[in-house]
C-alpha positions as CSV (number, residue, x, y, z in Angstrom):
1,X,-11.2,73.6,177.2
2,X,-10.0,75.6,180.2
3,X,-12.4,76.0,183.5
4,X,-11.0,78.8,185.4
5,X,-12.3,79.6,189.0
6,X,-11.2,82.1,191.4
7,X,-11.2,82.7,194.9
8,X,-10.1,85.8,196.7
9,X,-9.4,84.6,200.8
10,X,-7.4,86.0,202.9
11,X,-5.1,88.6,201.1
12,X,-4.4,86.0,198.5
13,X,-6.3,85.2,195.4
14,X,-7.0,81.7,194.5
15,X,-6.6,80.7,190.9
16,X,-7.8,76.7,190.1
17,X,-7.3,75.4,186.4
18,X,-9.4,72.8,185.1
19,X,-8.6,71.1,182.0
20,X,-5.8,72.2,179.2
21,X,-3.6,75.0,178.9
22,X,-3.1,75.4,175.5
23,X,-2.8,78.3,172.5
24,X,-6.1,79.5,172.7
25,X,-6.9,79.0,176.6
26,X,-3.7,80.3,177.8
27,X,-4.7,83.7,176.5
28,X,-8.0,83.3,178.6
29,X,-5.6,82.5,181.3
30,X,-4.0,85.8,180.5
31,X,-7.0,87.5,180.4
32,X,-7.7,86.9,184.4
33,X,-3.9,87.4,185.2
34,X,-3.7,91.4,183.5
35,X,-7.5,91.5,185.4
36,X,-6.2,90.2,188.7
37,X,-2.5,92.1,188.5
38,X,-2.7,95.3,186.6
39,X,-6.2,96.3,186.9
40,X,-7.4,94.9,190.5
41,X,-3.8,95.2,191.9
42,X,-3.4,91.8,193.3
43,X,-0.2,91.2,195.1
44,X,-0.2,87.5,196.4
45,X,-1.4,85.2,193.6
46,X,-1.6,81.1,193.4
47,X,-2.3,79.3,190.9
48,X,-3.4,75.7,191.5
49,X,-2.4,73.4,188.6
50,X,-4.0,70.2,190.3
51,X,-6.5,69.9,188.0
52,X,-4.6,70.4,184.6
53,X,-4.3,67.7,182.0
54,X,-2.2,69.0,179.8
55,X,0.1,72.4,179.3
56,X,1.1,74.0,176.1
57,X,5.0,74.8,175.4
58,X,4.8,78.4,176.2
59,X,2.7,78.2,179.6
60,X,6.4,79.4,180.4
61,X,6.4,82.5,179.5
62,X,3.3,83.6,180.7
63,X,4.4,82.7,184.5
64,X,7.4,84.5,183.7
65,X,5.9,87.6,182.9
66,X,3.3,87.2,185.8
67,X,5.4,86.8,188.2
68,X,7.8,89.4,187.6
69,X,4.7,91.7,187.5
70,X,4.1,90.2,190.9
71,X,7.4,91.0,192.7
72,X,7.8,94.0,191.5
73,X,4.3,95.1,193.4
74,X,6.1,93.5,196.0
75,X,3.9,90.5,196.4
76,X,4.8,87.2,195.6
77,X,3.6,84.1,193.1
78,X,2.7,80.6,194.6
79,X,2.0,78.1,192.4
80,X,0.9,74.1,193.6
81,X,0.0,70.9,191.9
82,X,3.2,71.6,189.8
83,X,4.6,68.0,190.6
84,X,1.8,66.3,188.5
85,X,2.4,68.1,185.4
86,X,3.8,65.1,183.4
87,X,6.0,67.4,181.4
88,X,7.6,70.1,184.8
89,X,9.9,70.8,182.4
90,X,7.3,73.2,180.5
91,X,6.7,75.4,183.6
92,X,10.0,77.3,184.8
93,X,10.1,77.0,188.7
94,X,12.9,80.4,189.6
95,X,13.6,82.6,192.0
96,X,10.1,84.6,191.5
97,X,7.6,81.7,191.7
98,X,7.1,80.2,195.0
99,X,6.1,76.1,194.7
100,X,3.8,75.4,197.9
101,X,2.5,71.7,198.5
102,X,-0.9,72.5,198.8
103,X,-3.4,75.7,198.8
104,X,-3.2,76.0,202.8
105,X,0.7,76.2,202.5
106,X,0.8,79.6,200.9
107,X,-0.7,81.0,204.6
108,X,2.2,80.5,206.5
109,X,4.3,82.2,203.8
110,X,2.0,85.6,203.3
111,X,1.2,87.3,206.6
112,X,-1.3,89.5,206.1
């Protein structure tokens, strides 16, 4: 089960995940990212895995995709929490997804 909640402050929309990412939630996932990126135009996006007990294989991809949608709108992709996913190695940190600390981090990146 996936709980997603979002929060749109300050230019930037807020996404928190609650619970598993995994073949059948990470299309829900999906879901909110085509809403947020192609339909409602969001260019600065984070997405707060603090909360997230475990990730499917292919949560890759999907960030992937997203964030390349992302820059090219020229926005940008934050994602936090990342350091306690027990397996990083399942979400690709590169040059198109920004890693902040925290939630409040992503401010003094995105001046809007």
């Amino acid at each position: 089960m996936l709980k997603i909640d979002t929060v749109y402050k300050k230019g930037v929309l807020f996404i928190r995940l609650y619970g598993v990412i995994n073949k059948v939630t990470k299309l829900e996932l999906n879901q909110v990212l085509e809403s947020a990126i192609d339909k409602v135009g969001i260019k600065y996006l984070l997405i707060n895995f603090d909360n997230i007990y475990y990730i499917s294989t292919d949560i890759s991809k999907i960030l992937d995709n997203w964030s390349k949608r992302i820059n090219e709108k020229n926005g940008k992709f934050f994602i936090c929490g990342y350091e306690k996913i027990n397996n990083r190695q399942l979400v690709n940190i590169n040059d198109s997804i920004c890693e902040m600390n925290d939630e409040f981090s992503v401010f003094n990146v995105v001046n809007i």
